[in-house]
Structure formats: structure tokens, C-alpha cells
N, C-alpha and C positions, 0 to 999 in steps of 0.2 A: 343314496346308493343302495340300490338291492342285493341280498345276497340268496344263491340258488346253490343247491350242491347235486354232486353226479356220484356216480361208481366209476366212470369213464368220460374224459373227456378227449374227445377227436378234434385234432387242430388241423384244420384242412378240407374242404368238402370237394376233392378231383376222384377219378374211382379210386384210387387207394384209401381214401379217409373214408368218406362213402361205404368198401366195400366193406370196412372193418365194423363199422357201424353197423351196417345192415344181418353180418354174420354174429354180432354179436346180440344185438334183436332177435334174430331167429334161432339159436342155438341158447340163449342165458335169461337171465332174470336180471342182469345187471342195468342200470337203468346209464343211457347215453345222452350226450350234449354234443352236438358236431357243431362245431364253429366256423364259417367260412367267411373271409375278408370281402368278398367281391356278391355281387347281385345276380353272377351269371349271364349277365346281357351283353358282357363283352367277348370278342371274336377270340379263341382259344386253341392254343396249337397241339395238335397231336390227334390226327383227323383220323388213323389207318388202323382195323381191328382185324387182325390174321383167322382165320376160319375156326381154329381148335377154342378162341376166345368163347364161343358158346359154351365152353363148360365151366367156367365159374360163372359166367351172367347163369347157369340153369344150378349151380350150387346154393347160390345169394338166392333165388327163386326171383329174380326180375327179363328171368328171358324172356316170357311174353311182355310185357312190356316193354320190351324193347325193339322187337317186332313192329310193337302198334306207333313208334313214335317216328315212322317213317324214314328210318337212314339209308342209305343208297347201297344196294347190294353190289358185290365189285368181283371178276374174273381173274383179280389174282394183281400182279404185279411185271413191268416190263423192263426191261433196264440196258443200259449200254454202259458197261463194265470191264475194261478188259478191252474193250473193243469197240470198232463203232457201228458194229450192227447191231439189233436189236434182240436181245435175248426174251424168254417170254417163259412167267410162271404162273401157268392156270391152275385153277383152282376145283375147275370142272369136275377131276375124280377126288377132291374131297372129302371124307366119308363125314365134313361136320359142315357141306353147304358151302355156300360162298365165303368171300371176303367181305367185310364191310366199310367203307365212308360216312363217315360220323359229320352232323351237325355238334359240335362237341360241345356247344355249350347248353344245347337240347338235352344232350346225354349225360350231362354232369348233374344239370337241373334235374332228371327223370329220377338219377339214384338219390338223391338228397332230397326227395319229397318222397318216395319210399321208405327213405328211413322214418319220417316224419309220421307218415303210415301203420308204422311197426311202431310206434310207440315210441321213437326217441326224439327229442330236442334238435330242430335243427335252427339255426340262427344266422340268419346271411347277412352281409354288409356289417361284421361286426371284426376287429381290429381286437387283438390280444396286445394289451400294452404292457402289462410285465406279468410277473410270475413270483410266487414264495414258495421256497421248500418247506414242508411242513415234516419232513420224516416220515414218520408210517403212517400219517394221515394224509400222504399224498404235497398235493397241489393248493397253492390257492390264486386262479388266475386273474389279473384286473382286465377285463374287458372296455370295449367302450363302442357305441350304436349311434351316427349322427342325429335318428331321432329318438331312441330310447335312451343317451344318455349312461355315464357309465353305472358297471355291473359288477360284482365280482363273482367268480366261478369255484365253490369246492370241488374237487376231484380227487377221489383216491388213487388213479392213473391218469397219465397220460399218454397218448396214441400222435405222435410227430408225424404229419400226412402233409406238411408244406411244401411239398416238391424239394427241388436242387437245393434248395437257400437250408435246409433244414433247420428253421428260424428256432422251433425250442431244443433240439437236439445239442445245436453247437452253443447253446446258452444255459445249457447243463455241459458244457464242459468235452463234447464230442468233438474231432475235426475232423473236418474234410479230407480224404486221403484224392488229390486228382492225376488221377492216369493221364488224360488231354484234356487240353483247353481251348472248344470250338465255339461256336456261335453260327447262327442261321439269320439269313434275311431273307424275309417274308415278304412276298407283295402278293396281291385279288387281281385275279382276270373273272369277267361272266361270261359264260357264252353265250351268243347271239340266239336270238328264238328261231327254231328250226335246224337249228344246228346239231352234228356228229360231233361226241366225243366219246372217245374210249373212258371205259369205267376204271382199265388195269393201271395202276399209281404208275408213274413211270421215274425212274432215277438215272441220271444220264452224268458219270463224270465228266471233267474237265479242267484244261490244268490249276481254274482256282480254287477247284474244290469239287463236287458234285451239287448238281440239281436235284429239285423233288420237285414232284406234278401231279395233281387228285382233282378231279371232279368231285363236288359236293353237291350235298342236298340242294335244292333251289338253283341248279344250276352255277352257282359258285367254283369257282377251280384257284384253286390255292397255288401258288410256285413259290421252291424257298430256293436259296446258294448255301450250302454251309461251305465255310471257311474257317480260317482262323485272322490273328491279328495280323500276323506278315503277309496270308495270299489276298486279304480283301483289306491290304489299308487304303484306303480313299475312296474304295466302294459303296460307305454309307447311304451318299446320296441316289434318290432318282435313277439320275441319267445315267450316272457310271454303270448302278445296277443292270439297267434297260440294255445296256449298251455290250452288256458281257451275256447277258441274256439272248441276244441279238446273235452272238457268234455259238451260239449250240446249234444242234442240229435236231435232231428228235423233241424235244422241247420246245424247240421253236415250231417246227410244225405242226406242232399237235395246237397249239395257243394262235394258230389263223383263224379258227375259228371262232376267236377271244375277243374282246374287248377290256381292255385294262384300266382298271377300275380311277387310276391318277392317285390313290393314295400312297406317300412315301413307304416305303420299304418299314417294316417293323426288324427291329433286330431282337432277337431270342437266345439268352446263352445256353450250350449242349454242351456241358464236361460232363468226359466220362470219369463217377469217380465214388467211393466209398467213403460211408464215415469207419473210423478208427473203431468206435465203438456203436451198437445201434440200439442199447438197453442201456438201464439201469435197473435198479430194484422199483422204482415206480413209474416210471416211463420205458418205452421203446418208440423205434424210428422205423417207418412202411414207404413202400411206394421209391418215389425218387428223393425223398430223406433220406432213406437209409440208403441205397445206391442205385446209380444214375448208367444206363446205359447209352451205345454210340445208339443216336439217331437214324443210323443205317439199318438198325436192325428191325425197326418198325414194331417192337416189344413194347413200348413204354405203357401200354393201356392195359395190355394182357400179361404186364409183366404185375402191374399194379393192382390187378384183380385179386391175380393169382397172390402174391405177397398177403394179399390183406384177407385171405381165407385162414393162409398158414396165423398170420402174427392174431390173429382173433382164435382159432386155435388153441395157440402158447399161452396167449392172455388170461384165456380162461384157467388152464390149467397152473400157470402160475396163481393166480386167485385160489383156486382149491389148494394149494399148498405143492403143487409139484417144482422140488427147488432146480433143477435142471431145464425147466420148461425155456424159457427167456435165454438162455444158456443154447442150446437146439436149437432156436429159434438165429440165434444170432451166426450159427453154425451152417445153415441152410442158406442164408443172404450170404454170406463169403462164399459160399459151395457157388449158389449161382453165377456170381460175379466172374470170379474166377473165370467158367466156363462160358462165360460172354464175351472176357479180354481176349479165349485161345479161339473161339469161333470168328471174333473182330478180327485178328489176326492174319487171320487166312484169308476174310474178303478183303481187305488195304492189299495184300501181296497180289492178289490178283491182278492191280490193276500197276503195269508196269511203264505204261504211254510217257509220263512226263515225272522220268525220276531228280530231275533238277530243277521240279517248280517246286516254289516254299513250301505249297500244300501239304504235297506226295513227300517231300523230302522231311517236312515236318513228323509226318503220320509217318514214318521209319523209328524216328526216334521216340517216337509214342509206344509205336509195338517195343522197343527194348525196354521200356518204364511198366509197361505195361506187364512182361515178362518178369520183371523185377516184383511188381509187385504179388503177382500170382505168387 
């Protein structure tokens, strides 16, 4: 078994873990190890990048690069909300450009080979199998690589970038604080060659819950349901999906243009929720570790940039000895939450159609937990 040591170790390679990495390559001297489980070759959700995102991708310094790797430029977003007409938000007088549609596992790929660029460690397809507290000498992680075999990792820190699961944060003793607990099911449409489709994401409620719809790169078009457990029980399969799919209206039309791919429905879980704590003295939590916004808000990619600017930041500054850094830092992730539970709030009230389906009647009782928790 080999042993490698770091100043930082990033457990995550999504733009959060990524982005921390690559700010802390560009900004430090500290030397990084970004660890990611997966190869990137598999289809990854969280397609939609809001216009203003061009300014951390131009802070990180990977904005041209991101240009060049071909993602689908988008006019904004469409939605039936409140009502069943079609609302409509372009993006045309944006003073930061369009919107974008991400190949997402292109774009996760593009930052974690940048970092690799910059001088850090980047390690895919590699599984964190446990961890020792060392005290002020940090970490000692046990790795493991189907063909390298296991590894172990010193680190004086650690950077929690595992999404929702926040797999090292709540195994240093963090928990999960959840506001609601949703879930999305995902299924592939392609459009046909020669085909119209609008580029604007479109989100269409209904009493099970709301839809989501994006044209992607390669002609790809994504459609989720998010529900929870009482409005989509027996919806897992196929056909039930299809069949609820079937009675939209705006989503349905837009998807004649489609061809559905036959593969089952992927289910994804979407709580919205906070860990309790998102530091320690040698670790902190980024990204959707540290907390998890609704799905509605279409933040999670720019929320995960931005996050991983600030927490590389703090990090540094706790490294030179600023003992309040991590402190602020953990200060700024509750500020934000917060302010995402009171803007959540107001878009669920909006939509008042069907106040005695599970969904709508569920997301009531969310907004008061939600309120509770702010």
C-alpha cells in the first residue's frame, strides 16, 4: 500500500470540489489531491447554468474553456406556474449573455482536468474507504482504485464536496438538518433530426408535483417529475411515469418532437437541507454538503461554484492563522440558506391550483419547517 501526502484533500470532483481545487491552485502554494468516485462517463443531473454563472467560471480562470467545450447556449426559462399559460423568462437583456445547457458530465470532466493542469492531483474512479483523525496533523484517508489498488492519503485538511450524502462531513459527527424531503424521476427523450426545439428549460406544475424539460447538447432532452413519497407512490415504474407524463400539457407538446429513449426512469433524491455544522478545525463542507437547495431554483451549479470561491477563501485564511475564518465561512452558508428557504417560500405559495393534492398540501407543511428553521 502506497502512502502520498497533500495540504488539502478534496473529496468530490462535481463544480464544488473542483471549484475549491482549482481556487486554491490559483490563489496558494498548498498542494491539492481531488478524489472523485466515478470516471465521469456516466449521464449526471443538474443540466441548467443561470447567465450571472459566468462569473465564478471567469474568477476560477476556466471561462474560456468552457466556451470551447461546446454547451448549448439557452434563452432563459419557460414555465406554467400558477397557471396554465406559459410564462416566459428571457434572458436576452442579460448584461452576462445567455443561459446555458450543460453536457454535465463534459463539464465536470473539463474542471477536474484543469485542476490537474494547475498542478493538483486529480484521481478518478477512486472510493474513500475510511478515514483517521490525526489532530493537528489533519487526515489520514484509506483509499482504494480497482486497478491501482489500495492507497492511503495524508492531508492536513479536508474539503467535503460529496454532494447531499455529505459522506465525510456526517462521519466527523455533522447531521443533516432536512427542511423537505423530495425526489425527481428522470427519463431521455432525443429529438428527431430536423427537428424544433425550444432551447428555454421549461417547468410546468401539476397536481403530482412539477415537471422539468431541457434540450441538451447532442440533441438530448432530459424530462424529470419531482415529487415526494405520498404524491409519486407507485410511480417508479415506466408506464405509470409515461402515463402522468401523458396528462401535462406544455411538456407534452413540446416532447412531439421527441423520441423516448425506453430507458426506466432514474430516480434522484432532492432534500432541501443543512448540515448542523459545516467545519471543524481541519475539515469544512462545500457545495451540496454543506447545503442542499429546492431543485426549483435551478442554483445548484452556481450555487456550487460560488460556495467553493468563498470556502477556498476561508481555507486559506484559516491556514495563515485567521482564527474566525471557518467561523465566517460557516456564517455565509446559513446566511444563504436562509435566504433560499424565504425565496422558496414565496414560489410554492404561488402556485395555489391543487391545495388538496399530497404534493402542494405536503410543500405547506414544508414552508412552516422551513420557517422554523430560518
Amino acid at each position: 500500500m502506497s502512502d502520498t501526502h497533500c495540504d488539502v484533500a478534496v473529496l468530490g470532483g462535481g463544480p464544488a470540489g473542483a471549484g475549491v481545487a482549482l481556487a486554491l491552485r490559483a490563489q496558494t502554494r498548498l498542494s491539492v489531491t481531488l478524489v472523485e468516485r466515478t470516471t465521469h462517463d456516466a449521464p449526471r443531473i443538474g443540466e441548467t447554468l443561470p447567465p450571472d454563472a459566468r462569473l465564478p467560471l471567469a474568477r476560477l480562470g476556466v471561462w474560456g474553456g468552457f466556451l470551447r467545450d461546446g454547451h448549448l447556449p439557452s434563452r432563459g426559462t419557460a414555465s406554467c406556474w400558477g397557471s396554465a399559460t406559459v410564462g416566459y423568462h428571457d434572458t436576452l437583456m442579460s448584461p452576462f449573455g445567455s443561459a446555458w445547457h450543460l453536457d454535465r458530465s463534459r463539464f465536470d470532466a473539463s474542471l477536474c482536468a484543469q485542476v490537474a493542469e494547475r498542478g493538483g492531483t486529480v484521481r478518478t474512479g477512486t472510493a474513500v474507504e475510511g478515514c483517521e483523525a490525526l489532530g493537528p496533523e489533519g487526515f489520514r484517508l484509506r483509499l482504494s482504485h480497482p486497478v491501482e489498488g489500495p492507497t492511503t492519503l495524508w492531508a492536513r485538511f479536508v474539503v467535503d464536496a460529496t454532494g447531499w450524502k455529505a459522506a465525510f462531513a456526517t462521519s466527523q459527527g455533522a447531521r443533516r438538518q432536512v427542511v423537505d424531503r423530495c425526489f425527481a424521476l428522470y427519463g431521455d427523450f432525443r429529438l428527431r433530426q430536423g427537428a424544433a426545439f425550444s432551447t428555454q428549460a421549461l417547468v410546468e406544475s401539476r397536481p403530482e408535483g412539477w415537471w422539468y424539460s431541457a434540450l441538451l447538447p447532442g440533441g438530448r432532452v432530459v424530462v424529470g417529475l419531482m415529487g415526494d413519497g405520498e404524491s409519486l407512490r407507485g410511480v417508479r415504474g415506466q408506464e405509470a411515469w409515461l402515463s402522468l407524463l401523458a396528462r401535462t400539457t406544455a411538456t407534452r407538446e413540446r416532447l412531439e418532437a421527441c423520441d423516448f429513449s425506453g430507458e426506466p426512469p432514474r430516480a434522484v433524491p432532492a432534500a432541501v437541507a443543512c448540515l448542523d455544522r459545516v467545519h471543524a478545525e481541519h475539515w469544512l463542507a462545500v457545495g451540496d454538503a454543506a447545503c442542499a437547495f429546492d431543485s426549483l431554483s435551478s442554483q445548484g451549479i452556481s450555487k456550487a461554484l460560488g460556495s467553493a470561491l468563498l470556502a477556498a477563501e476561508s481555507l486559506e485564511q484559516h491556514l495563515r492563522g485567521r482564527a474566525d475564518a471557518l467561523g465566517a465561512y460557516a456564517a455565509r452558508v446559513r446566511q444563504g440558506f436562509v435566504e433560499h428557504l424565504r425565496t422558496r417560500d414565496h414560489y410554492y405559495r404561488e402556485e395555489r391550483r391543487w391545495p388538496d393534492a399530497p404534493f402542494w398540501r405536503n410543500r405547506r407543511k414544508a414552508l412552516a419547517s422551513g420557517a422554523l428553521a430560518a
